[in-house]
C-alpha distance (Angstrom), angle and dihedral (degrees) to the residues before:
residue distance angle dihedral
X1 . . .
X2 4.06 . .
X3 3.66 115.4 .
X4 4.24 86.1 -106.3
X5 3.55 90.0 62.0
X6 3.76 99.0 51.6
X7 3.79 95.9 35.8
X8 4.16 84.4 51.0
X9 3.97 89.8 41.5
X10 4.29 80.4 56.7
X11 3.44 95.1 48.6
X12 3.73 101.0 46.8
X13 3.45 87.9 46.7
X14 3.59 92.6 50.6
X15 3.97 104.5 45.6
X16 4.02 85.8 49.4
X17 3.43 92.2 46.1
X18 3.80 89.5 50.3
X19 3.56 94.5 55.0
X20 3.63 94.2 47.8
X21 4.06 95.1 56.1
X22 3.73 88.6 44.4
X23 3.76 102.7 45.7
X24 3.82 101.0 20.1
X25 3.92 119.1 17.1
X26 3.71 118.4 3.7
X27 4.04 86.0 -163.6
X28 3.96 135.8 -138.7
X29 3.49 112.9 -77.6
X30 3.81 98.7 -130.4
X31 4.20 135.3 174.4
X32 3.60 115.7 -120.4
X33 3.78 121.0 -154.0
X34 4.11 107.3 -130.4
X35 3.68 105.0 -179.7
X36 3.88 106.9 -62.4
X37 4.08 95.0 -7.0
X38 3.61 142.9 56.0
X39 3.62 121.0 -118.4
X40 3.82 122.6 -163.3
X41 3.94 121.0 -110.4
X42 4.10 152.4 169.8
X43 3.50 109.4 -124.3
X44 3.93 122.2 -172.4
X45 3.71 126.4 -170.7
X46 3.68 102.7 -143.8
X47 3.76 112.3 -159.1
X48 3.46 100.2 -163.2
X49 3.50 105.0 57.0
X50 4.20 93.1 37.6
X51 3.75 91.2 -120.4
X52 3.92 145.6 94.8
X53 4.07 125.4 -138.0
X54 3.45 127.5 -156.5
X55 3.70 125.9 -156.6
X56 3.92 131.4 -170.1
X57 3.25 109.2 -113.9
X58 4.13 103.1 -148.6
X59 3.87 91.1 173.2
X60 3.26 133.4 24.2
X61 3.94 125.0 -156.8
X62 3.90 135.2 -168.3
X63 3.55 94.4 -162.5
X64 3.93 109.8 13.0
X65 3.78 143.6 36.5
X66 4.07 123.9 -41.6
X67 3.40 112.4 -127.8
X68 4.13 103.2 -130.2
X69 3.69 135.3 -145.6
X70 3.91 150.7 173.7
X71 3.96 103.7 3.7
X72 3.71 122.0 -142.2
X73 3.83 127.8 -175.0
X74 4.06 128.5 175.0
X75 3.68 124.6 179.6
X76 4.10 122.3 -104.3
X77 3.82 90.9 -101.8
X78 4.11 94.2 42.0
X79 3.74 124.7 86.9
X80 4.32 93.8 -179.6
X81 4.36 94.7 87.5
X82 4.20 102.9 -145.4
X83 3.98 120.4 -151.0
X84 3.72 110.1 -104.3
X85 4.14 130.7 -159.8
X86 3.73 116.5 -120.3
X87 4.00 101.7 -115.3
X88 3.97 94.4 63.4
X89 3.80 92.2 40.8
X90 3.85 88.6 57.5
X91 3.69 86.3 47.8
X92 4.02 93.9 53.5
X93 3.68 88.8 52.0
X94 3.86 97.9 45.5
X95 4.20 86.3 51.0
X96 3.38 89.5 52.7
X97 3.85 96.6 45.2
X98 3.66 80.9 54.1
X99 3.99 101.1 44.9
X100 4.29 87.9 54.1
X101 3.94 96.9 49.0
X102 3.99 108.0 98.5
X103 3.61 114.3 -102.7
X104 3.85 109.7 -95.6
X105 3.71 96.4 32.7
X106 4.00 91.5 89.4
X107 3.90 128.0 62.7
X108 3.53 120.2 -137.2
X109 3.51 117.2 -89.8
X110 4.22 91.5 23.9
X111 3.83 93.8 120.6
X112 3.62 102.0 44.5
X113 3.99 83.9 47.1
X114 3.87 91.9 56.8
X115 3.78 86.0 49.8
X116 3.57 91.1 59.5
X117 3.75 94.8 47.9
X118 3.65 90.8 47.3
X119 3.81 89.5 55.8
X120 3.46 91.5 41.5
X121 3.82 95.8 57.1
X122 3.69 88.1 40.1
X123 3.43 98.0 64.3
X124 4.11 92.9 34.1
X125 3.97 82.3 65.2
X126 3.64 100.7 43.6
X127 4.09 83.8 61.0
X128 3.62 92.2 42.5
X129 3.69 92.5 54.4
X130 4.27 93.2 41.7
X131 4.31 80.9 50.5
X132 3.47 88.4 53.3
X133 3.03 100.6 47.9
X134 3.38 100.8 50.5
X135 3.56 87.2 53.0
X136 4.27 137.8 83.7
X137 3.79 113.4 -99.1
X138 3.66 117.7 -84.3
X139 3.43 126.8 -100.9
X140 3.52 138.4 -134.3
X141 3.48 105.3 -109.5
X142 4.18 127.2 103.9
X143 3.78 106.4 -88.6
X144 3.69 85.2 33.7
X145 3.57 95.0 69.1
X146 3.79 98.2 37.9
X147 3.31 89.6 59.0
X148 3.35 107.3 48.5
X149 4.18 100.6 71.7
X150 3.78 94.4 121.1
X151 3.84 89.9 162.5
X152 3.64 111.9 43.0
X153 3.99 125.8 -128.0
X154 4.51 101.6 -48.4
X155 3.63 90.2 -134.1
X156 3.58 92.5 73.3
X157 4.12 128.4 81.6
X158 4.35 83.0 -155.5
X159 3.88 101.4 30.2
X160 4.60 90.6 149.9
X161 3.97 99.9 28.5
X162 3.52 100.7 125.4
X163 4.01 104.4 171.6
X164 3.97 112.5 -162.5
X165 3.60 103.2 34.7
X166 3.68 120.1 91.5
X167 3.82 133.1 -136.7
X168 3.83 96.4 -103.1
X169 3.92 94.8 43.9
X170 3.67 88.0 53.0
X171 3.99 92.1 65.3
X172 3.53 83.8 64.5
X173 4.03 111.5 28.0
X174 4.12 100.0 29.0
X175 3.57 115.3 96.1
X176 3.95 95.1 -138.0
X177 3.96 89.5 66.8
X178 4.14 104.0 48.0
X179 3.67 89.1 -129.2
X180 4.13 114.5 179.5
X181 3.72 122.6 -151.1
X182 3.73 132.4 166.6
X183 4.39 114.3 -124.3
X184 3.63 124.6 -98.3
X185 3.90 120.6 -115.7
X186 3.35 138.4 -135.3
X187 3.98 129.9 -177.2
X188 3.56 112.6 -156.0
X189 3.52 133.2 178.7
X190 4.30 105.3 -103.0
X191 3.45 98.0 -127.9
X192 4.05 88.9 66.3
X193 4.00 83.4 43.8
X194 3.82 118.6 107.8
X195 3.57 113.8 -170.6
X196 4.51 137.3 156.1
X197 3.27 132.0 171.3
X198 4.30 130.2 -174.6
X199 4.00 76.5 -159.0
X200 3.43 131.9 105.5
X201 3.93 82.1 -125.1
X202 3.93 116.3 74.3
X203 4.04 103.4 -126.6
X204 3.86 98.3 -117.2
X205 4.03 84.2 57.4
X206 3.59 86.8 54.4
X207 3.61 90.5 53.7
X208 3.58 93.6 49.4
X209 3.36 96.4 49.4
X210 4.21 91.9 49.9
X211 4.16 83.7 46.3
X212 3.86 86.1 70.9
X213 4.09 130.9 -155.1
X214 3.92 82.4 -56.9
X215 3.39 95.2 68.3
X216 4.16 88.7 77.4
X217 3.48 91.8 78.3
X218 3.29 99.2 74.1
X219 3.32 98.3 60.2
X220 4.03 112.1 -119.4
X221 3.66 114.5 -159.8
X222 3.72 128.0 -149.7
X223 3.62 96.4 -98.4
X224 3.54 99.3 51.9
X225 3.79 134.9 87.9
X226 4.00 122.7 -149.9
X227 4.05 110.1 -119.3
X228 4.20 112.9 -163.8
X229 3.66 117.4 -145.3
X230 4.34 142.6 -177.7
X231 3.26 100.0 -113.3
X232 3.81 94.0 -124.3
X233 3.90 88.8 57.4
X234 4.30 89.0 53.9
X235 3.63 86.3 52.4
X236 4.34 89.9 59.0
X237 3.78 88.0 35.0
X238 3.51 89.1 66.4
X239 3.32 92.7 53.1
X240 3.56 106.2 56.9
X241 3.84 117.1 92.2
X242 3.44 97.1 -128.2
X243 3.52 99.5 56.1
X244 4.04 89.8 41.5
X245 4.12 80.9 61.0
X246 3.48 99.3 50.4
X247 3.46 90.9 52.0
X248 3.77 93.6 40.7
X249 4.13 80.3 62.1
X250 3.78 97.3 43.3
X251 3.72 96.4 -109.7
X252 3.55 92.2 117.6
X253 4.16 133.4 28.7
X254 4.08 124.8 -172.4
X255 3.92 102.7 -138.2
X256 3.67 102.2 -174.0
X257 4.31 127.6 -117.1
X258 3.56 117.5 -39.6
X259 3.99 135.8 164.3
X260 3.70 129.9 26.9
X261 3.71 129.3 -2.9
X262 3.88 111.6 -101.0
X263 4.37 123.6 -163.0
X264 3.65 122.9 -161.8
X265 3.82 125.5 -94.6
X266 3.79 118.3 -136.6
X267 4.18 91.0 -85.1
X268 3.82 87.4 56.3
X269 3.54 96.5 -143.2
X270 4.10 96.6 68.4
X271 3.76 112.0 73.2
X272 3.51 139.3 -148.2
X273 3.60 138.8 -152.8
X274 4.08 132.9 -178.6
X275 3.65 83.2 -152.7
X276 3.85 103.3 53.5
X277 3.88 131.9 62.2
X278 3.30 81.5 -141.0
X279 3.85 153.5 73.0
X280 2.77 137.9 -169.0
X281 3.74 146.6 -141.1
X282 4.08 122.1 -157.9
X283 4.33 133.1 170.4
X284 3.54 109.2 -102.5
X285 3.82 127.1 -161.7
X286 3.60 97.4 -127.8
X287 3.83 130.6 105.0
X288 3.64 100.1 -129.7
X289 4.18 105.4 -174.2
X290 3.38 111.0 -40.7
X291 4.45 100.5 -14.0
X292 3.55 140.4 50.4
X293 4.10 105.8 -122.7
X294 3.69 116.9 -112.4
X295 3.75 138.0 164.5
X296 4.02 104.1 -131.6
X297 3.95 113.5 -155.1
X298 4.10 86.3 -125.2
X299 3.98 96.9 62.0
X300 4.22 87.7 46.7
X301 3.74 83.8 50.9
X302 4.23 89.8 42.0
X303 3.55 88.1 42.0
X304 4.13 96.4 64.2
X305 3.44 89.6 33.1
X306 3.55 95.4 58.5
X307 3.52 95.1 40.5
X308 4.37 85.2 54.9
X309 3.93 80.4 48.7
X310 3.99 94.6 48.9
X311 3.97 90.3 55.6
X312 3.89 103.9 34.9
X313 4.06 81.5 55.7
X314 3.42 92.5 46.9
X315 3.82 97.6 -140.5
X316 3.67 106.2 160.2
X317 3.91 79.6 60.2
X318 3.71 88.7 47.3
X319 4.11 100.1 45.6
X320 3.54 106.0 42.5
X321 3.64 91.4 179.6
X322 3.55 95.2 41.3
X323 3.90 134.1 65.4
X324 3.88 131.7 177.0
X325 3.51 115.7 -139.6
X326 3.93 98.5 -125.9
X327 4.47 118.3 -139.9
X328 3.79 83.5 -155.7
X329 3.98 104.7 170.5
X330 4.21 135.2 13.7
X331 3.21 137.2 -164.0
X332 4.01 135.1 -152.7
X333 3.95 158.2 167.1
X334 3.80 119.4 -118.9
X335 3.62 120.7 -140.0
X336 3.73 112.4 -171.0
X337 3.94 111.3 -114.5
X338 3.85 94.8 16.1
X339 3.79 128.8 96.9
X340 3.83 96.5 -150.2
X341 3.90 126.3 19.2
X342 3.25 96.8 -162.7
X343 4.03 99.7 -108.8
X344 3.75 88.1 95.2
X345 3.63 104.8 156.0
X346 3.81 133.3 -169.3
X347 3.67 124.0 -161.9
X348 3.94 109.4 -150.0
X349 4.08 128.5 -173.9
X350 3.17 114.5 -109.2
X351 3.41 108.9 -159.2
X352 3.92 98.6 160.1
X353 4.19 104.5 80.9
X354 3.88 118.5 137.1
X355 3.30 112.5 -25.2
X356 3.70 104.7 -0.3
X357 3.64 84.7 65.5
X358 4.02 89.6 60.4
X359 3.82 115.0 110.1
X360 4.73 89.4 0.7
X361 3.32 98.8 127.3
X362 4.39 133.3 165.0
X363 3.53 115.7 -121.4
X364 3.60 87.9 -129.0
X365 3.80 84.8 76.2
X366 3.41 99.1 39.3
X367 3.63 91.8 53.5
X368 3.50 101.8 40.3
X369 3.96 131.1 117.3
X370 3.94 106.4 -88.2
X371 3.99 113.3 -126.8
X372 3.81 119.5 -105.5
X373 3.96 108.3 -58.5
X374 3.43 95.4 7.1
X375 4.07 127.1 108.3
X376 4.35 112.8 -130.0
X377 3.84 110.6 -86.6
X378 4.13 77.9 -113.3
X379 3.90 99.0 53.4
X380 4.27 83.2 47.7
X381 3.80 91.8 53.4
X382 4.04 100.3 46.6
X383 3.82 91.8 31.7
X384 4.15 85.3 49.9
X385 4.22 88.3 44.7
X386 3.89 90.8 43.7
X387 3.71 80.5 57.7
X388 3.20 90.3 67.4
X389 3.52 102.4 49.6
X390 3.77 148.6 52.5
X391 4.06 124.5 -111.0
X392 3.64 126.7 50.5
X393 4.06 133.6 -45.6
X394 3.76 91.6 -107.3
X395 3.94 95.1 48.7
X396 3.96 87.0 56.6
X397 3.68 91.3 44.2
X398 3.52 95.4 54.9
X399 3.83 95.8 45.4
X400 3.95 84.4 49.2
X401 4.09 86.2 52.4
X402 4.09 93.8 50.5
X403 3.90 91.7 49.7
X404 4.00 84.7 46.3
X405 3.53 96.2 52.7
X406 3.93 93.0 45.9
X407 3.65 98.1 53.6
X408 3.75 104.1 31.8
X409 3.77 102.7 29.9
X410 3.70 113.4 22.8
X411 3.57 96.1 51.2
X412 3.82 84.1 60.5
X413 4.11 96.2 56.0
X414 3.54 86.8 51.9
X415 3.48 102.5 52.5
X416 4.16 87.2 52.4
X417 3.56 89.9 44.0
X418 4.29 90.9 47.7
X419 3.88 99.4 32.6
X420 3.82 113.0 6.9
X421 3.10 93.4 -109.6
X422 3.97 122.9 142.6
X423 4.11 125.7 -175.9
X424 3.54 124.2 -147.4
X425 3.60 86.3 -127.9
X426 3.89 100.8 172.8
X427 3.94 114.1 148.8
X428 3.50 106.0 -89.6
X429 4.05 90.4 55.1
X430 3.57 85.0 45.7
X431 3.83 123.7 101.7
X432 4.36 135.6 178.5
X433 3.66 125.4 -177.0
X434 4.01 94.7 -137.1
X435 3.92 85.5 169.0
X436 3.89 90.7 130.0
X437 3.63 95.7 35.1
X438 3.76 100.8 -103.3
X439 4.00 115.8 79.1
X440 4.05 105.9 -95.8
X441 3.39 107.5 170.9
X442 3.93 140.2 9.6
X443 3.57 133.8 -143.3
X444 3.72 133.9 -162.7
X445 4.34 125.0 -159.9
X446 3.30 143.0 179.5
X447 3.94 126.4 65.8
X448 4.27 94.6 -134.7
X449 3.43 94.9 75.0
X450 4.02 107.9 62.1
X451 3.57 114.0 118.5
X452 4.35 111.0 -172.6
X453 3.86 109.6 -157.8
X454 3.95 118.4 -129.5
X455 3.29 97.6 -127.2
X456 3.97 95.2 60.0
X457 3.71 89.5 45.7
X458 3.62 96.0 112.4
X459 3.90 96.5 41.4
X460 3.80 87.0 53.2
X461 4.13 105.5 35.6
X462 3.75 87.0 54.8
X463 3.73 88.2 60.8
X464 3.80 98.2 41.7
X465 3.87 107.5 16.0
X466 3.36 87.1 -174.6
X467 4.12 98.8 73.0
X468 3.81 81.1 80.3
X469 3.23 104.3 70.5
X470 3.95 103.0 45.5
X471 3.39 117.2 77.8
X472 3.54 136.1 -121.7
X473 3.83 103.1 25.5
X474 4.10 98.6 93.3
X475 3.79 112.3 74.0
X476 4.08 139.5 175.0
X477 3.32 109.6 -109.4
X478 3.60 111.8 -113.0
X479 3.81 88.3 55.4
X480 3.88 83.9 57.5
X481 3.71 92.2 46.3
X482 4.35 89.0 59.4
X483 3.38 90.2 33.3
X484 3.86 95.3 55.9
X485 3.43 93.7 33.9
X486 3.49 97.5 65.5
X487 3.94 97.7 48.7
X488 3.10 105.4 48.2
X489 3.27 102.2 30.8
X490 3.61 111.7 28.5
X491 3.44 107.9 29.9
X492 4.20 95.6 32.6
X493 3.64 112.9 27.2
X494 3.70 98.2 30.9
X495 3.78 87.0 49.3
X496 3.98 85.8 63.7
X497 3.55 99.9 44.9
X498 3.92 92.5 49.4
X499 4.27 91.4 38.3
X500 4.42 80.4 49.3
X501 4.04 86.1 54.6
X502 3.90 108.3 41.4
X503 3.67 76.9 53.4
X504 3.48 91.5 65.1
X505 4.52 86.6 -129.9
X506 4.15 91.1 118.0
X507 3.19 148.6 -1.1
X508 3.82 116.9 -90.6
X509 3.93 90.4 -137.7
X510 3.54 96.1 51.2
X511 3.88 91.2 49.2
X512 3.80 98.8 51.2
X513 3.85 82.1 52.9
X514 3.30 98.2 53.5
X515 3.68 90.8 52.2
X516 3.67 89.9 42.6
X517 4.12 83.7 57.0
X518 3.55 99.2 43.8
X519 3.81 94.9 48.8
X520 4.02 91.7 48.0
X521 3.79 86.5 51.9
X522 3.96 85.4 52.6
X523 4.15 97.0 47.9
X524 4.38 79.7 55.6
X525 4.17 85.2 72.5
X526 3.91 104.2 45.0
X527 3.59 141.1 58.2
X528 3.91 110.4 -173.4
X529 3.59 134.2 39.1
X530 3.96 97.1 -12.5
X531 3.69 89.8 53.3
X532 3.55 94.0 46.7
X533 3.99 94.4 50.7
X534 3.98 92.1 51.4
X535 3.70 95.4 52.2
X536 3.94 85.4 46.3
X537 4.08 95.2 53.3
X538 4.08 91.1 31.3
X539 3.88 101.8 41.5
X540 4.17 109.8 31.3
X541 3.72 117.2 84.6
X542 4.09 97.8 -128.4
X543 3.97 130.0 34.8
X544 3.86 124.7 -155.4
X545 3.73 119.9 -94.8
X546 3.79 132.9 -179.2
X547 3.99 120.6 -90.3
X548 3.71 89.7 -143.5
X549 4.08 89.5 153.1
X550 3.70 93.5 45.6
X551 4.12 90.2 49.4
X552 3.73 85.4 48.5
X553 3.92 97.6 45.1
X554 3.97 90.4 54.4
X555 3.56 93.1 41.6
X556 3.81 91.4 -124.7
X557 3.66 120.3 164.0
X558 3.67 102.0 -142.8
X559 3.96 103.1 -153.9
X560 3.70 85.5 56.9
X561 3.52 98.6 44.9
X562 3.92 119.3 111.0
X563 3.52 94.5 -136.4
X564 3.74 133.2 23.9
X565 4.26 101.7 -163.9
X566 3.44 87.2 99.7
X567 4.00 100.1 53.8
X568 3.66 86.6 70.8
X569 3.63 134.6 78.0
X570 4.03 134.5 -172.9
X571 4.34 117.0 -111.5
X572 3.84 118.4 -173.7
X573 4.13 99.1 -93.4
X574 3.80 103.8 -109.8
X575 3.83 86.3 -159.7
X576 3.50 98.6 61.9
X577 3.96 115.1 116.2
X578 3.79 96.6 -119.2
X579 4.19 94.2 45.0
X580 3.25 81.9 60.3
X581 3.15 111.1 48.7
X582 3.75 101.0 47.0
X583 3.69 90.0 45.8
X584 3.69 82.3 71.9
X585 3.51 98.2 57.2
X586 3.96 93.8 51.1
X587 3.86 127.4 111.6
X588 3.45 116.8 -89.9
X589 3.98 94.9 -111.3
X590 3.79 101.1 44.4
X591 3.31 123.4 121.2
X592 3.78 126.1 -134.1
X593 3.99 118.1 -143.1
């Protein structure tokens, strides 16, 4: 087998495997005998399939992924352990994930439906890894880290199934293969045309303007209103019966691509252009993890609301170091008797063309699981800074952590503390500017993940009324409190302490402390909801984490889902005081679960 193969085998294995100690089984940390030494291992009896498996556990983690090994499985009634491959180890584990879920709580057809999607994914990252390696080294520049995520997120058993797009279209569409492709237009008569804008610019002039020169050849007439679209998206469109009628009757015409050539950002479905000041964000019919894609009408309505909110707070004045990527204007087709027609379009900033896209990368990418032979796009950046510098690799990473957590997640504290305002601030919609080797500046993106707190509700309805009427932006606290939690902490910070200590540039002990430190010195200087949210991640004994297996294993699309309690499990809270401290004291070789 090629080296892509086995190094995607490892990964698949691992991400599943991942999920399944966090969500599932956390494992006994066992000694295996290699020859004359013991090696350090996982082992799970699994009931179903009469057997145990033991994996090598290369690195351990309090708060991220292990890094796996050598597999071993014996059956119950054996004593002689026999190496196993990766693919029918993930297997055993999803069967007995399966055999322990209460009858009822599965439908038919679920497992052999993850299978799929595990295969699918597999295979996706065995071609990501052969295009990268066939490929020159990133840089560090904006669309070079977004598309550079050849892996997928590790706390997810399907982090590259992408159902509905095929292997040719993904040369062109997929992140992972810097495809370029001109939009899809659509002339439809204005009064079916939604459009906003918190701009100075009225969307549809937006659109015109992105449409280019070219766009004259297709002849718009007065009446009509220019409607951008991913390509992918057009093809669907043209599908659906309702739009095949309106252009049976004239009220709508499919023109064909036209301006610049656009490349997809690591979400696939947001675009990006060197040539526009804008990108843009579209519904896509294709199943990407656990969701199909789509544009609802209440994030275009949250999106220029927010944007209203972002500039009648003044917050770029207020967070130097930190800026929020504003979704300032939509546009849309209306289809009688349907809430969304599909051409949902958001219009993002995009602040990051030619050189002010140099060194702006997401933490996703930053973070992320190097290919074979290569170092982490982190370990590169602090090994290149240490460079630089006198003292040891850990002193440098440390100081590179501090300046992290002050521009990318203290900034974020304060504005919940000051506004009630929390970010879904996971690591994808997560961005630094490293471009002088030390973090500078963060950025946050993406108008889904805006959570108002009740308690500021007043403060901020009676600067944008119109909060109030769209739903799901005001929350209670305490779902806040998880919700937040697990972002920004879990799934972003965490993911840089564990990527700084696989990497061998710290130690994962001293890390969480001095997050534990800096966040303590931070509760000092607030009162309210801040305060409150420190003590919560700092003093309780578990912290929220995704249930990305248990969304997967019910076949659950989340973003359709009624309600979300149930995506989200609890992990024992690394941060807390005591964890800490008696990590500390532990043998060398133990293993935390």
């Amino acid at each position: 087998m090629s080296v892509a193969w086995n190094a995607a085998e490892t990964a698949t294995f691992q991400s599943f495997a991942n999920c399944y100690r966090r969500e599932i089984d956390a494992g006994a940390a066992v000694r295996h005998k290699m020859f004359a030494r013991e090696i350090d291992c996982l082992e799970w009896m699994l009931r179903a399939n009469r057997m145990a498996i033991r994996v090598e556990v290369m690195s351990a983690s309090l708060c991220g992924p292990y890094r796996f090994g050598r597999i071993w499985q014996r059956a119950v009634s054996d004593t002689a352990w026999h190496v196993w491959s990766p693919m029918p180890a993930l297997q055993a584990l999803m069967r007995e994930a399966y055999h322990g879920k209460p009858e009822g709580t599965t439908q038919p057809g679920c497992e052999t439906e993850l299978l799929l999607r595990v295969m699918d994914s597999h295979q996706q990252i065995s071609t990501n890894i052969e295009h990268a390696l066939a490929t020159p080294y990133e840089g560090d520049d904006f669309i070079a880290a977004e598309q550079s995520l050849v892996f997928g997120h590790w706390l997810h058993p399907t982090p590259k199934s992408r159902q509905g797009i095929t292997f040719w279209q993904q040369k062109t569409y997929a992140p992972e293969f810097h495809g370029r492709f001109q939009l899809h237009y659509f002339a439809a008569r204005t009064d079916f045309v939604t459009h906003a804008s918190a701009t100075n610019q009225p969307a549809d002039h937006i659109v015109t303007q992105l449409a280019g020169s070219g766009i004259r050849d297709f002849g718009i007439r007065d009446n009509e209103t220019l409607l951008p679209m991913h390509p992918l998206q057009a093809q669907a469109l043209l599908l659906d019966p309702d739009i095949s009628a309106m252009m049976a009757e004239g009220t709508l015409r499919s023109l064909g691509p036209a301006g610049p050539d656009f490349t997809a950002t690591s979400s696939v479905r947001t675009v990006w252009s060197d040539d526009a000041d804008w990108m843009l964000k579209f519904s896509l019919p294709v199943r990407i993890t656990n969701s199909v894609r789509t544009n609802g009408r209440d994030e275009l309505d949250a999106g220029v609301a927010m944007a209203k909110l972002i500039d009648r707070f003044e917050l770029a004045r207020q967070m130097p170091s930190f800026r929020i990527i504003r979704d300032p204007a939509f546009i849309t087709l209306d289809i009688l008797g349907r809430k969304e027609s599909g051409f949902e379009t958001i219009l993002r900033e995009n602040p990051f063309r030619a050189e002010a896209g140099i060194g702006v990368v997401t933490l996703a990418a930053l973070t992320a699981e190097p290919v074979p032979g290569r170092p982490s796009r982190l370990e590169r950046l602090i090994r290149q800074v240490h460079a630089r510098e006198s003292g040891n690799i850990a002193a440098t990473a440390a100081l590179w952590f501090r300046r992290y957590l002050d521009c990318a997640v203290v900034p974020l504290i304060e504005l919940y503390e000051r506004h009630g305002i929390a970010l879904e601030a996971h690591q994808q919609n997560s961005l630094v500017d490293i471009g002088t080797g030390y973090p500078r500046l963060g950025y946050y993106r993406d108008n889904q993940g805006f959570y108002l707190s009740e308690r500021h509700r007043p403060a901020i309805a009676n600067a944008v009324p119109e909060t109030e009427t769209i739903s799901s932006l005001y929350f209670p606290e305490a779902d806040i409190r998880d919700r937040f939690a697990y972002y920004l902490i879990v799934n972003q910070v965490f993911s840089v302490i564990s990527r700084m200590a696989h990497d061998g540039l710290a130690d994962e002990i001293t890390v969480l402390r001095i997050l534990r430190d800096h966040l303590e010195k931070l509760a000092l200087s607030m009162r309210g909801l801040g305060r409150d949210f420190i003590r919560h991640i700092l003093d309780e004994a578990d912290i929220g984490t995704k249930a990305n297996l248990a969304t997967r294993l019910a076949d659950v699309d989340e973003l359709s889902s009624v309600g979300d309690h149930a995506l989200y499990r609890k992990m024992p809270n690394p941060l807390r005081l005591t964890t800490i401290t008696e990590t500390e004291t532990e043998r060398p070789h133990a293993i935390a679960s």
